[in-house]
C-alpha positions as CSV (number, residue, x, y, z in Angstrom):
1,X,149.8,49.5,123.6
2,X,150.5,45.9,124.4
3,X,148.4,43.3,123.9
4,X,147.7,41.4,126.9
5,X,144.9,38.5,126.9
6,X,146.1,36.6,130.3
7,X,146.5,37.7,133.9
8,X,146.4,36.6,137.3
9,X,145.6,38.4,140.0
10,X,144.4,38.1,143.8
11,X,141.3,40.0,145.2
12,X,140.5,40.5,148.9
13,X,137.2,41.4,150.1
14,X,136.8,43.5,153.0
15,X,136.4,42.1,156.4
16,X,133.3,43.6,158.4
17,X,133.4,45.5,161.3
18,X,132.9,44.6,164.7
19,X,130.3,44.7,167.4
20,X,130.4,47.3,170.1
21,X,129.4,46.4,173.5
22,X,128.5,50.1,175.3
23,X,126.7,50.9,177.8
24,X,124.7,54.5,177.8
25,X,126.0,56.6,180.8
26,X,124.1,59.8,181.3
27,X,123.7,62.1,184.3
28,X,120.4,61.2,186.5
29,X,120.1,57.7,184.5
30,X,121.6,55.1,186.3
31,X,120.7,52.2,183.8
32,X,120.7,53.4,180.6
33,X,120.9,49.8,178.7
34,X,123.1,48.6,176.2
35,X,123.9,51.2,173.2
36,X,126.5,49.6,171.5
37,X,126.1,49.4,167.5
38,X,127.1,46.8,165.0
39,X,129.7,46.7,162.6
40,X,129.6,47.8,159.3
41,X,129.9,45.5,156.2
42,X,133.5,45.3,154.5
43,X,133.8,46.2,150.6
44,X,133.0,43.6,147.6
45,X,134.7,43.2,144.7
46,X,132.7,43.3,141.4
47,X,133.9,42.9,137.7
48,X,132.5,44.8,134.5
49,X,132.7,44.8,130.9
50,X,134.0,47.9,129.6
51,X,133.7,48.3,125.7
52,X,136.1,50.8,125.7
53,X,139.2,48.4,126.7
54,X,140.0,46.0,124.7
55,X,143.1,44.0,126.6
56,X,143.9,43.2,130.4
57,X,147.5,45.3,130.0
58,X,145.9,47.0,133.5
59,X,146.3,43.6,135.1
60,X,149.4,42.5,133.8
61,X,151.1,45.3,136.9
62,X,148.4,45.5,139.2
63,X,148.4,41.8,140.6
64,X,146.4,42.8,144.0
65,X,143.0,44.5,144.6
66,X,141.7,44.5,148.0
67,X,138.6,46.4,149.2
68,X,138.6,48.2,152.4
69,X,137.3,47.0,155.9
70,X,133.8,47.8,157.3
71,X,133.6,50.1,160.3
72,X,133.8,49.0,163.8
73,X,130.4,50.3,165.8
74,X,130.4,52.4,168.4
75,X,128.1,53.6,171.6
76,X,125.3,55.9,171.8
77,X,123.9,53.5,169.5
78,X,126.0,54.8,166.4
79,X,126.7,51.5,163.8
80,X,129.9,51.4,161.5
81,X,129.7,52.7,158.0
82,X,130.0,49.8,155.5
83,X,133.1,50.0,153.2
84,X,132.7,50.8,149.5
85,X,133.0,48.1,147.1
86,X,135.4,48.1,144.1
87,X,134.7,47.5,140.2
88,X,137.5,46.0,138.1
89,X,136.7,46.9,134.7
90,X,137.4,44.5,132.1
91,X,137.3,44.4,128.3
92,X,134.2,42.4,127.0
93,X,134.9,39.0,126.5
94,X,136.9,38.3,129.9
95,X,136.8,35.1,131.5
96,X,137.6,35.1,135.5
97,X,138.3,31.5,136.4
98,X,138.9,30.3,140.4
99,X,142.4,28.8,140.2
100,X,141.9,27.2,143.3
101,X,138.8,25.0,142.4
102,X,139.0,25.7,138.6
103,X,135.3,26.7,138.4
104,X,134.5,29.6,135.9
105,X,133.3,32.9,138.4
106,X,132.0,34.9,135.9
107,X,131.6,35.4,131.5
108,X,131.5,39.1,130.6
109,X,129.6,39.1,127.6
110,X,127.3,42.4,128.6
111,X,128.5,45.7,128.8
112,X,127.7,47.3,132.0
113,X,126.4,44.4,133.8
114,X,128.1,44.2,137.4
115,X,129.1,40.9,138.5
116,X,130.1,39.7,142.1
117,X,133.7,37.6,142.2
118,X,134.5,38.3,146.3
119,X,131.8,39.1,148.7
120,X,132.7,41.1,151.6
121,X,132.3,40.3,155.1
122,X,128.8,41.5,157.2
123,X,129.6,43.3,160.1
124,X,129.9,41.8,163.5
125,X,126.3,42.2,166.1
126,X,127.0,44.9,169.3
127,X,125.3,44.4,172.6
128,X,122.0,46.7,171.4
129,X,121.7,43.7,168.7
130,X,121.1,41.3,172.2
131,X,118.7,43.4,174.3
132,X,115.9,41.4,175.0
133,X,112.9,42.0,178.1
134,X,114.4,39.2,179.9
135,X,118.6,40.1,179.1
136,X,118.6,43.9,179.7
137,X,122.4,44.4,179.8
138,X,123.9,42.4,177.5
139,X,127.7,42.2,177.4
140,X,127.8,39.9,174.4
141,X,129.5,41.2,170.9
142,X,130.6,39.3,168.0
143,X,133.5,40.6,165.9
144,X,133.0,41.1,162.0
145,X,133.1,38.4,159.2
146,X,135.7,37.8,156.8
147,X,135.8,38.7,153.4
148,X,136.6,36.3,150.8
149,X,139.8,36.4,149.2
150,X,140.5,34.6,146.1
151,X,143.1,34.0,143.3
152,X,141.7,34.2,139.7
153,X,143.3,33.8,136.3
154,X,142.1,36.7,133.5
155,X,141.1,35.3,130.0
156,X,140.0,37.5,127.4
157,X,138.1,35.6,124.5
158,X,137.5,38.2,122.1
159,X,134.1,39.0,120.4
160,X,133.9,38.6,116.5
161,X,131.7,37.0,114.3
162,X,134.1,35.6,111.6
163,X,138.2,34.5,112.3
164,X,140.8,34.2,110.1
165,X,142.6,31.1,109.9
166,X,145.7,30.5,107.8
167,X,149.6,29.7,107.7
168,X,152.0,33.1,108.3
169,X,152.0,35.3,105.0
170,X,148.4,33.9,103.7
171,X,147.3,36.9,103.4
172,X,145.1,37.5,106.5
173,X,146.1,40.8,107.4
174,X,145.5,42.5,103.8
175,X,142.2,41.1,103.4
176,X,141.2,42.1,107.0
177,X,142.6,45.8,105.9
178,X,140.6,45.8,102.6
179,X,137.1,45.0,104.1
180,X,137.2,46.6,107.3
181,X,138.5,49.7,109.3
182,X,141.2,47.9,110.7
183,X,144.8,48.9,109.8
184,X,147.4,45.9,111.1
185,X,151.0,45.9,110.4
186,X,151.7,43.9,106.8
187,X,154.9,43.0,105.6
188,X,157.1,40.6,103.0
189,X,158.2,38.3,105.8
190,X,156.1,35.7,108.3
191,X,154.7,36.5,111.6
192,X,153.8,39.9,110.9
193,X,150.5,39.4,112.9
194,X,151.9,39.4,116.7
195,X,148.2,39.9,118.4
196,X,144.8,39.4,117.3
197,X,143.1,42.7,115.3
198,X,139.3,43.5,115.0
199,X,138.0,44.5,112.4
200,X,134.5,46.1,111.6
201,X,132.9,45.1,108.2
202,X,130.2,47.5,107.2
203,X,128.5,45.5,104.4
204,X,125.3,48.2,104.2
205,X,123.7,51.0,106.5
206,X,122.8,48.8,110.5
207,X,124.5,46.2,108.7
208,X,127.6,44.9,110.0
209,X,129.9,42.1,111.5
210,X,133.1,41.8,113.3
211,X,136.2,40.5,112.1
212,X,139.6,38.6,113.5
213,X,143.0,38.1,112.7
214,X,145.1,36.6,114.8
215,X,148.9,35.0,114.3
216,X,148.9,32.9,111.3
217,X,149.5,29.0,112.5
218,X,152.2,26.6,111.5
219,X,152.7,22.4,111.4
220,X,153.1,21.7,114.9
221,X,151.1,24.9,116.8
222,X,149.6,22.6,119.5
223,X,152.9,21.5,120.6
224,X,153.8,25.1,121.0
225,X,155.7,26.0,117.8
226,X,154.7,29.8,116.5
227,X,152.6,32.1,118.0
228,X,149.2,31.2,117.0
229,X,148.1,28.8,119.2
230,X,148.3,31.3,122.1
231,X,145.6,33.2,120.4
232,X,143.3,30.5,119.0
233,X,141.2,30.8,122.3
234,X,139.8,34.2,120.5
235,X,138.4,32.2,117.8
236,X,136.4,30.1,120.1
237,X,133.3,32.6,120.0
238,X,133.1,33.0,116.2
239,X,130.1,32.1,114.4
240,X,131.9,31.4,111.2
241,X,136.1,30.7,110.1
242,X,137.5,32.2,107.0
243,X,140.8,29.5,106.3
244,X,142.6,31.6,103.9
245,X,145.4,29.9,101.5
246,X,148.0,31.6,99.8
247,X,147.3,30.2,96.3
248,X,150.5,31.3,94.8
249,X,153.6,30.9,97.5
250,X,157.0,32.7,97.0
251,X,158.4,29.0,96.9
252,X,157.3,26.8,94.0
253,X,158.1,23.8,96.5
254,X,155.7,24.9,99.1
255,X,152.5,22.6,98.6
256,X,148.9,25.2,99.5
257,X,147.0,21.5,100.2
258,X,149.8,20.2,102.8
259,X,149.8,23.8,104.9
260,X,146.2,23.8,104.4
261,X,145.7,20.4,105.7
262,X,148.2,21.0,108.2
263,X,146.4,23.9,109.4
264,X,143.4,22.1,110.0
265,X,145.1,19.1,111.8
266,X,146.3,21.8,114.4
267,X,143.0,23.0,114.5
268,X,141.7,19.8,115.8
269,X,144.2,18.8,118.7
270,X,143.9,22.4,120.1
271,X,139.7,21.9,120.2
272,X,137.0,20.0,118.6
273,X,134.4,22.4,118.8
274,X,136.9,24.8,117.1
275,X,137.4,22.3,114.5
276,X,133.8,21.4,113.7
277,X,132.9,25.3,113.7
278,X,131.6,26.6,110.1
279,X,134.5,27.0,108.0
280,X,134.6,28.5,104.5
281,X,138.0,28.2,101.9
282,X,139.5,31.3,100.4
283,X,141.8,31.3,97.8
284,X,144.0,33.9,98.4
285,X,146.1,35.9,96.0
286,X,145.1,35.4,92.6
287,X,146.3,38.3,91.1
288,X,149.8,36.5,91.0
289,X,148.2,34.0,88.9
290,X,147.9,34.1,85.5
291,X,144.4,34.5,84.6
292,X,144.5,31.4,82.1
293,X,145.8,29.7,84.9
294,X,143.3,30.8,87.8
295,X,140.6,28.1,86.6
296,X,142.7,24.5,86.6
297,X,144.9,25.7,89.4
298,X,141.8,26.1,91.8
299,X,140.3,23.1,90.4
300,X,143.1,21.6,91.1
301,X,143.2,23.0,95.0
302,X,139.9,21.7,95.7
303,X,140.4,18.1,94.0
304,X,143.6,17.4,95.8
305,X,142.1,19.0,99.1
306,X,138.9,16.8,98.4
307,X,136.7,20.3,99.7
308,X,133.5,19.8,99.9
309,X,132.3,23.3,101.1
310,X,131.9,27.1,99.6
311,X,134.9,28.1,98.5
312,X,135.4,31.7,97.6
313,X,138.6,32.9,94.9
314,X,139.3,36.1,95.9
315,X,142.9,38.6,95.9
316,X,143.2,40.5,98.6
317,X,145.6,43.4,97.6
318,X,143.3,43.9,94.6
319,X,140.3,43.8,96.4
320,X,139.2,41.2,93.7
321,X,136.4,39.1,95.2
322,X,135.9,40.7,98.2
323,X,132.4,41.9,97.8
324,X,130.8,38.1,97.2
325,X,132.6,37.3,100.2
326,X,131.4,40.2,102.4
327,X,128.1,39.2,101.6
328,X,128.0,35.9,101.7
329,X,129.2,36.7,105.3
330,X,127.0,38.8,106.7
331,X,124.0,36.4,105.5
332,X,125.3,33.7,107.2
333,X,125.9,35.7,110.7
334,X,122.8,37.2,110.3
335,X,120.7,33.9,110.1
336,X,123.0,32.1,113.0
337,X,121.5,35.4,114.7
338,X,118.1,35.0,114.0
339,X,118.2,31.2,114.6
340,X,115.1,30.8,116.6
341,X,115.4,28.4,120.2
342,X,112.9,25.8,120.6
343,X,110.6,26.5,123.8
344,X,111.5,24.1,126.2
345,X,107.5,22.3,126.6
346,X,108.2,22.1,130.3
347,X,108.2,25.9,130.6
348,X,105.8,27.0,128.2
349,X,103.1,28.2,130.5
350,X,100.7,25.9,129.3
351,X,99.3,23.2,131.5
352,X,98.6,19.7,130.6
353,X,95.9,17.3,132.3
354,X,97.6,14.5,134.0
């Protein structure tokens, strides 16, 4: 199936129904009063995580999504049936944005968990809403609301706790494949990767994290060369980025410290907050190093890149490594999750003599 991570789309409440102005007419009562009922509301449209998709490919061909109208009312005091609202499920992670105003609608983080984008119209008052003691026949009606009708822009930010970052061919894809379940397409030339993968990374029994790959980047990404700028948005909910390096290129010419530097210069004009994220260095694919070499050639890496944070050496293919890694991990997601908030004093429940 296609990855999709964008759409636009329009969405049209229901309009409410309108007022009835009736009058009841029944043998031997001459003034029967006002029986006309109101209108019924129109339909809303709601939005809903769904863990079971995982891109907006639905979207991408269904551009429109109206709800119906609400019932008009009728006499003998009978009001019109509201309309049934409509739920657009999304995959977890979806962003709906207002392109008119550029305000953010909704964040679907929660499975489940309904939330409102277009409300639909309340239903217009008949002449029974109007009877008062003094006005007994009321000729007055009021036709239904409108519904709201918007036009949103999709965004799907996936949810992982660790991304991959690296240039094409770093090996992102075969580590991905050897610590998780996920099985992407790898091959001998660059830009394999064409859309992000999840991975899950079972480190022990309820023990766990999530996993991303997405396009490897190249020297000028924020400018719009390559294909992995258009997917950096998914790294923007990671707790922690993996910046794999390909220790031991196909060309002797290629330089690991100028891609990895240029890597992380893109990094920075596409967002700061992406840039100043937790980021970790593996050195990827030391089985095609000699092992007398393995030592001064990382040394080496991390002098000229003047690195001043964990660094992991590690070979994908061989699986070499890998285990440090996964754990190392997994205890740094697990303590970002168990990070405890301080209580804001203000809200504490305690009260304080002035």
């Amino acid at each position: 199936m296609k990855f999709v991570d964008e759409a636009t789309i329009d969405i049209v409440a229901g309009n409410g129904g309108a007022g009835c102005a009736s009058f009841r007419r029944e043998k031997f009562i001459p003034f029967g009063g006002p029986d006309g009922g109101d209108g019924g509301r129109g339909g809303s449209v709601w939005a809903m995580a769904d863990i079971n998709l995982n891109t907006l490919i639905d979207y991408r061909y269904a551009r429109r999504h109206e709800a119906r109208n609400g019932e008009a009312g009728r006499g003998s005091d009978q009001f019109g049936a509201a309309a049934d609202d409509i739920v657009l499920r999304m995959p977890v992670g979806t962003i709906v944005t207002d392109l008119e105003t550029e305000s953010v609608i909704a964040e679907l983080i929660e499975p489940g968990v309904k939330v409102l984008l277009a409300k639909g119209g309340d239903g217009g008052f008949g002449n029974l809403h109007f009877k008062t003691s003094t006005n007994r026949a009321p000729r007055q009606k009021t036709p239904g609301w409108p519904g709201e009708g918007k036009k949103v822009k999709l965004e799907l930010r996936v949810l992982a706790d660790v991304g991959l970052l690296g240039m094409p061919n770093a090996g992102k894809s075969t580590l991905i494949t050897a610590v998780s379940n996920a099985r992407p397409k790898i091959a001998d030339y660059p830009f394999t990767t064409l859309h992000p993968n999840l991975g899950v990374v079972r480190v022990a029994p309820e023990k766990s994290f999530v996993v991303a790959d997405i396009p490897g980047l190249i020297e000028g990404a924020s400018e719009g060369a390559g294909l992995g700028h258009l997917f950096l948005r998914h790294l923007q909910r990671t707790r922690l980025l993996l910046h794999v390096v390909d220790l031991a290129p196909f060309d002797p010419e290629v330089d690991p410290v100028k891609e990895a530097k240029a890597i992380v210069n893109e990094l920075k004009k596409y967002d700061e907050a992406l840039h100043d994220k937790p980021r970790w260095l593996v050195l990827n694919k030391l089985d095609m190093v000699p092992e007398d070499e393995r030592a001064a050639r990382v040394k080496d890496f991390v002098k000229r890149y003047k690195w001043k944070g964990p660094v992991f050496e590690i070979s994908a293919l061989t699986r070499e490594g890998c285990q440090p890694l996964i754990h190392a991990i997994y205890d740094h997601v697990a303590a970002e999750q168990h990070k405890v908030v301080e209580p804001d004093i203000r809200f504490d429940g305690t009260e304080t003599s002035s």
